[in-house]
C-alpha positions as CSV (number, residue, x, y, z in Angstrom):
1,X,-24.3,12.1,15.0
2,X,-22.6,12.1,11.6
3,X,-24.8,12.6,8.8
4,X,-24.6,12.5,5.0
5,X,-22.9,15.7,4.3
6,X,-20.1,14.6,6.7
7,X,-20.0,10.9,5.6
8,X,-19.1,12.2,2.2
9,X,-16.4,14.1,3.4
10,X,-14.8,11.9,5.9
11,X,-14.9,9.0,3.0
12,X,-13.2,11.5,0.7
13,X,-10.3,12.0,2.8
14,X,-10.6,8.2,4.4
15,X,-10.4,6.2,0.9
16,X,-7.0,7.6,0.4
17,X,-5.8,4.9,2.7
18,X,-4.0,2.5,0.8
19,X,-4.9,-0.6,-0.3
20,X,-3.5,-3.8,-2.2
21,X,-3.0,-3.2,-5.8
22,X,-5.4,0.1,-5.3
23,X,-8.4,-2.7,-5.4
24,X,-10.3,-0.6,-2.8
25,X,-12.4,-3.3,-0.9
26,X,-14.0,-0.7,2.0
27,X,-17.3,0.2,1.7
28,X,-18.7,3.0,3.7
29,X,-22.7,3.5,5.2
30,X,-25.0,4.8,8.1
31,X,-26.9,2.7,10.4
32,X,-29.6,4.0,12.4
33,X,-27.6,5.1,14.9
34,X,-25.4,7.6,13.1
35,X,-22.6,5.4,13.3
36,X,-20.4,5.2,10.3
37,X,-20.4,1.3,9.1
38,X,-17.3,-0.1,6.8
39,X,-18.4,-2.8,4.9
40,X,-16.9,-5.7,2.9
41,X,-17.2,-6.1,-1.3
42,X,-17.3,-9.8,-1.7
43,X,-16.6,-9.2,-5.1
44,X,-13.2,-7.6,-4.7
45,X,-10.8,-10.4,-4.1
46,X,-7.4,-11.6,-5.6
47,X,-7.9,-15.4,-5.1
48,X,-4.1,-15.8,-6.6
49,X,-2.1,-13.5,-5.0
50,X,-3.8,-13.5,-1.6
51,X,-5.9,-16.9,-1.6
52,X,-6.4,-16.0,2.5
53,X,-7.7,-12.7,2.1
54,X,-5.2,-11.7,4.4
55,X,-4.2,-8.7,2.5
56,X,-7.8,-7.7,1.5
57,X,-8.3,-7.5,5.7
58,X,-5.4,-5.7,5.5
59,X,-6.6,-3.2,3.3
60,X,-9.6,-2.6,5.3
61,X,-8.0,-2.1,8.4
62,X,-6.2,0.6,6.9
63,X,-9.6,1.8,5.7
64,X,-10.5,1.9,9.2
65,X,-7.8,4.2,10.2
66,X,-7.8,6.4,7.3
67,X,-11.9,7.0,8.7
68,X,-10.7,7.6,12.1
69,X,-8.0,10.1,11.4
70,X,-10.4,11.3,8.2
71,X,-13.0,12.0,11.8
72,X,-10.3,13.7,13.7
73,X,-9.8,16.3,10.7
74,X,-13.3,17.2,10.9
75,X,-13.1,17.9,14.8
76,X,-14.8,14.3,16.0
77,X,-13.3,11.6,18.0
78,X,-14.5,7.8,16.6
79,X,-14.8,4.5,18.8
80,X,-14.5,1.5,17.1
81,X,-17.2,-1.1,17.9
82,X,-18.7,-4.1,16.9
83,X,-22.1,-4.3,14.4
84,X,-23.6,-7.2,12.6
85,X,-23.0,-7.3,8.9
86,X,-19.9,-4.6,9.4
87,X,-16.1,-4.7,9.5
88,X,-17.0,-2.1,12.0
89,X,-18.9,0.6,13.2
90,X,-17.4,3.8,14.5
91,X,-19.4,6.0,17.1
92,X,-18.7,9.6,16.5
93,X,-18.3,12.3,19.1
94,X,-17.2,16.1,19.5
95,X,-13.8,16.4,19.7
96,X,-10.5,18.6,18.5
97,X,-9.9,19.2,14.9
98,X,-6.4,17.9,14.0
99,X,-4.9,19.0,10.7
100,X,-3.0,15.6,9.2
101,X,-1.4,17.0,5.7
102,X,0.5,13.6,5.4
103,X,-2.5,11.9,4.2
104,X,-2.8,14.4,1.1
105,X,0.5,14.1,0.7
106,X,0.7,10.2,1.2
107,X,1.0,7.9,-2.3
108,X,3.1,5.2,-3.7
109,X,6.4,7.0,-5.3
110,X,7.2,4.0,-7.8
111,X,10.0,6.1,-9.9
112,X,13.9,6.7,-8.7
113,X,14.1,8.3,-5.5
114,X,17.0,11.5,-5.4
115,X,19.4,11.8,-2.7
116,X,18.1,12.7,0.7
117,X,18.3,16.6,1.5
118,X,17.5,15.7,5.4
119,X,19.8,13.0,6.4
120,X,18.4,13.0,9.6
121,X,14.9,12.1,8.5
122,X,15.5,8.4,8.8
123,X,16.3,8.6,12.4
124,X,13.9,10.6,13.1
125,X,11.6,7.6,11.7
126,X,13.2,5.1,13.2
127,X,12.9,6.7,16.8
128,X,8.8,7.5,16.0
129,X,7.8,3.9,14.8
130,X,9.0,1.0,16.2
131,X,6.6,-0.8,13.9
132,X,9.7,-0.4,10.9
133,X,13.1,-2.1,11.0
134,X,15.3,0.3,8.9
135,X,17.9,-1.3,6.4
136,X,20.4,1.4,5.2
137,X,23.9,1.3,4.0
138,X,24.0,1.0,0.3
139,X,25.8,-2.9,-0.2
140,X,22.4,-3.5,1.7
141,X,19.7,-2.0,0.0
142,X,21.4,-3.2,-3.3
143,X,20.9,-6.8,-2.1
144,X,17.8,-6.6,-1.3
145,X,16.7,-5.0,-4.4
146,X,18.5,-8.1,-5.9
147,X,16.0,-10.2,-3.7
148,X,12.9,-8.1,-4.5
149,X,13.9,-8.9,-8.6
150,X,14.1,-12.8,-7.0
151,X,10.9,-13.0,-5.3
152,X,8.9,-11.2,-8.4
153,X,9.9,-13.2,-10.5
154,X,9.1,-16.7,-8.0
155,X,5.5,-15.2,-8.2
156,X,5.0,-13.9,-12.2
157,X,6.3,-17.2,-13.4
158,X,2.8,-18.7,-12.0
159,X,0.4,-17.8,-14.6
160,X,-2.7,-17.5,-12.5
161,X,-0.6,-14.5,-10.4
162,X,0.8,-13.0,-13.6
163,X,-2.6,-12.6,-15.5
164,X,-4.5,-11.5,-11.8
165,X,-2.0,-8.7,-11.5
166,X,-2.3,-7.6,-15.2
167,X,-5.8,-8.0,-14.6
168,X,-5.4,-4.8,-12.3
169,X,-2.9,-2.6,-14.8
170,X,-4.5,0.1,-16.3
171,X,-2.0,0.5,-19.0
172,X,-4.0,2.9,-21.2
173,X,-6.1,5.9,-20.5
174,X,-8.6,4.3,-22.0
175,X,-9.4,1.4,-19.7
176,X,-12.9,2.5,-18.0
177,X,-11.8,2.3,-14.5
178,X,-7.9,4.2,-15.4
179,X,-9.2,7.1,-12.4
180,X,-10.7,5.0,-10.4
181,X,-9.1,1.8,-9.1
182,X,-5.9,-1.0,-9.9
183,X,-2.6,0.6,-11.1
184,X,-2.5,3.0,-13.9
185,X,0.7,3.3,-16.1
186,X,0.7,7.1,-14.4
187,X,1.0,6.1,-10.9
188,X,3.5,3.6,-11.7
189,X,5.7,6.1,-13.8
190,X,5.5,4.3,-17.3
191,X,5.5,6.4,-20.2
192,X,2.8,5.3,-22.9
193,X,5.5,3.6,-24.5
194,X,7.0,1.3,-21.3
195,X,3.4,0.5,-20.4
196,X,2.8,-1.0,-23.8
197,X,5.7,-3.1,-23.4
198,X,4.8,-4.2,-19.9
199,X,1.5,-5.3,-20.8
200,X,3.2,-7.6,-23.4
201,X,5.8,-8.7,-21.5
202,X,3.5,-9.9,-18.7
203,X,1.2,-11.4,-21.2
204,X,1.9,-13.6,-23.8
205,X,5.3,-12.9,-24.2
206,X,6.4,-14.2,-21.5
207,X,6.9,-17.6,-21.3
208,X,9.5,-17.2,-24.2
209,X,10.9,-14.2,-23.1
210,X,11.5,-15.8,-19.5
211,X,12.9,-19.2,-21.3
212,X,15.6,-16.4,-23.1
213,X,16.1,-15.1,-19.3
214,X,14.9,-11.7,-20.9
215,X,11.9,-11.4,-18.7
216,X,13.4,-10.7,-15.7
217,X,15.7,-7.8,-16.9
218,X,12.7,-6.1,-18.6
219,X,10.1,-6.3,-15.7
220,X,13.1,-5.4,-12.8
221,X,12.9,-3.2,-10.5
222,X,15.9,-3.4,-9.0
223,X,17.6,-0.1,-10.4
224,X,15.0,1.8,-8.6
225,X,14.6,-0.2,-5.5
226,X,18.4,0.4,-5.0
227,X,17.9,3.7,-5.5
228,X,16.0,4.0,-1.9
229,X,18.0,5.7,1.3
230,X,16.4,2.4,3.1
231,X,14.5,-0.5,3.1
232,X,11.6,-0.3,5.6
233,X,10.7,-3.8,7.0
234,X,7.6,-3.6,8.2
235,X,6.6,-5.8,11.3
236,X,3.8,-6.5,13.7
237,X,2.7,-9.2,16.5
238,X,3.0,-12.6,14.4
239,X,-1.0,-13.6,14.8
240,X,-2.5,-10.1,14.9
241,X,-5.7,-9.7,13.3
242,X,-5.5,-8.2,10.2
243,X,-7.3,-5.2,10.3
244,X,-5.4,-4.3,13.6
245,X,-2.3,-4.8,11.2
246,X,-3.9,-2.9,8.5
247,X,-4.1,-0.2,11.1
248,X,-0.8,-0.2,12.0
249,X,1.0,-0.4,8.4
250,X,-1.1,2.9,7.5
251,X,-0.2,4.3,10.6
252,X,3.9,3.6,9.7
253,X,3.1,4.8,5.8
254,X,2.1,8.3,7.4
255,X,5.2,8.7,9.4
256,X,7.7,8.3,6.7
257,X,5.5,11.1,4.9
258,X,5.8,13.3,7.8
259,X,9.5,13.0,8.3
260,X,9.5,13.8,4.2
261,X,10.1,10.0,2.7
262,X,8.4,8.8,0.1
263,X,7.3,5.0,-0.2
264,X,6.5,2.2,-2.6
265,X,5.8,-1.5,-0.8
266,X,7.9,-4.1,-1.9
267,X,5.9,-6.1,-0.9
268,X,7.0,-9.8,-2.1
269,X,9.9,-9.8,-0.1
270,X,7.6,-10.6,2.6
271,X,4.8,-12.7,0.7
272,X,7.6,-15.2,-0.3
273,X,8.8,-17.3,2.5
274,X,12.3,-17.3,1.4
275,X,13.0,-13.8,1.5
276,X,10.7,-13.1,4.1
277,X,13.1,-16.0,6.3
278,X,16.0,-14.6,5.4
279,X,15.4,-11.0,5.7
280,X,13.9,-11.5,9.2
281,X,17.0,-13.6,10.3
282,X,19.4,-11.2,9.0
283,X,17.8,-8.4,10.4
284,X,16.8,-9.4,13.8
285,X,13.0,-9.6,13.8
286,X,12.4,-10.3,17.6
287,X,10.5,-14.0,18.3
288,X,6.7,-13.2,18.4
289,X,7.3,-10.7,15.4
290,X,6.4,-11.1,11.9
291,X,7.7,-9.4,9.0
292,X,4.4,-8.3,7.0
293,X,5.7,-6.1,4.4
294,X,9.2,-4.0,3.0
295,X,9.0,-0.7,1.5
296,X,11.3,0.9,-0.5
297,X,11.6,4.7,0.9
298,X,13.4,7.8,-0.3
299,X,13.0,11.5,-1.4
300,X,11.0,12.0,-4.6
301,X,12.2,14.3,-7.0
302,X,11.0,17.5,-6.2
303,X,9.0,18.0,-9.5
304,X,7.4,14.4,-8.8
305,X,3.5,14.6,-8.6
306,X,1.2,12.8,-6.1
307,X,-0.9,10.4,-8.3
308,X,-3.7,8.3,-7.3
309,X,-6.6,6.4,-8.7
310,X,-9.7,6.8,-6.3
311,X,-13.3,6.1,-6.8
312,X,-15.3,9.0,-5.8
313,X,-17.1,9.1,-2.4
314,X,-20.6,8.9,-3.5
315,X,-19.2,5.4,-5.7
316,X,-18.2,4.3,-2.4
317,X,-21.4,4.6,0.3
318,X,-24.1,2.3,0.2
């Protein structure tokens, strides 16, 4: 039977799952039983960029998996199994420990990836994880960083998506939740100054900045995106639920982090139809497949930091 003591451990390493825009949605709690409960926050939504709630299942299903393997570290198996009022309850029982450093290791690397020192690593990914079609070559990946730039900017010219995502920018150390949750200017490798200018750029400058066709060059990312040994497309059974797919995409994130590549999502070359069409045509996503999400993946530098945002366990346990 898990207790307290172990809850707040497991939910230590388990929150480290990742999640869209670091909102954090997963709630963690005991029932009577011992079981560990993950629970919904209502509250946390993003009603423009995922009107569904797709992504926010998403999120916890990666939740889920970040508590199973957080279980297996600790030397307890987990079953997965239904509860009223839960995502999902996980029965606990006596098992092997299992050492998993990739989840320490695991975070979004948003600078300029460096050239690979292990140019086998990619096909040592692409034989683990069938879940990840593997884009390399670099005419390619520059292409596609050219369609990233093309589908961020379909979705920041809609002001409801622009002002949600800035809503979740921690642009200063001195927003209250800069440890805790969204994306701080740190994680996303902004000095004080760029993330200054972002915040104005994607606020109310820029309508005329976009009508100059300046927005686009100062918000792209493609310079960094075609930095990237590969882009990862990121596919799954079309009509899975969502938390099995939330599952799954942490499940892929931790083995490019074992075979030494770091990742950031690119993620609205899937969340726009066009790109998600095309890339899925050009690439050969099999019928029944559907292309979820892209990631950008590399080597970091090696003085690069892991850097996250995290609420701490006990803010997380009801």
């Amino acid at each position: 039977m898990v207790g307290p003591d172990l809850l707040t451990r497991i939910v230590a390493r388990a929150s480290l799952a990742p999640s869209v825009h670091n909102v954090q949605p997963t709630r963690w709690s005991l029932d009577g039983e011992g079981r560990i409960l993950l629970l919904d926050t209502p509250s946390i939504r993003l009603p423009a960029a995922d009107p569904r709630g797709r992504d926010i299942a998403i999120s916890h299903g990666a939740a889920l998996e970040g508590t199973l393997l957080a279980l297996a570290t600790e030397g307890w198996a987990g079953q997965v199994e239904q509860a009223d009022g839960a995502l999902a309850a996980i029965r606990a029982t006596p098992d092997t420990r299992v050492g998993l450093p990739e989840v320490e290791r695991r975070a979004t690397w948003r600078g300029t990836f460096v050239p690979l020192a292990d140019a086998t690593a990619l096909d040592r990914l692409a034989a683990e994880c069938a879940d990840l079609v593997l884009v390399r070559g670099r005419e390619a990946v520059t292409r596609i960083a050219a369609l990233g730039d093309d589908a961020s900017m379909h979705f920041l010219r809609e002001d409801a998506h622009r002002n949600e995502l800035r809503e979740w920018m921690r642009l200063t150390r001195a927003h209250p939740n800069w440890a805790h949750d969204g994306l701080n200017a740190e994680a996303m490798a902004l000095s004080p100054i760029e993330a200054r200018a972002a915040g104005l750029v994607l606020g109310a400058l820029f309508r005329p900045l976009d009508r100059l066709g300046l927005a686009r060059t100062l918000l792209s990312e493609r310079a960094k995106t075609a930095s990237a040994a590969a882009i990862a497309l990121f596919v799954r059974p079309a009509g899975e639920p969502a938390i099995e797919t939330g599952r799954a995409f942490y499940r892929a994130w931790l083995a490019m982090e074992r075979h030494g590549l770091a990742a950031c999502p690119v993620s609205v070359l899937a969340d726009w139809p066009e790109t998600n069409r095309l890339l899925a045509a050009e690439q050969g996503v099999p019928a029944g497949q559907a292309l979820i999400s892209a990631f950008r993946i590399g080597q970091r530098p090696p003085s690069a930091k892991v850097r996250r945002a995290r609420w701490a366990p006990h803010q997380l346990i009801g």
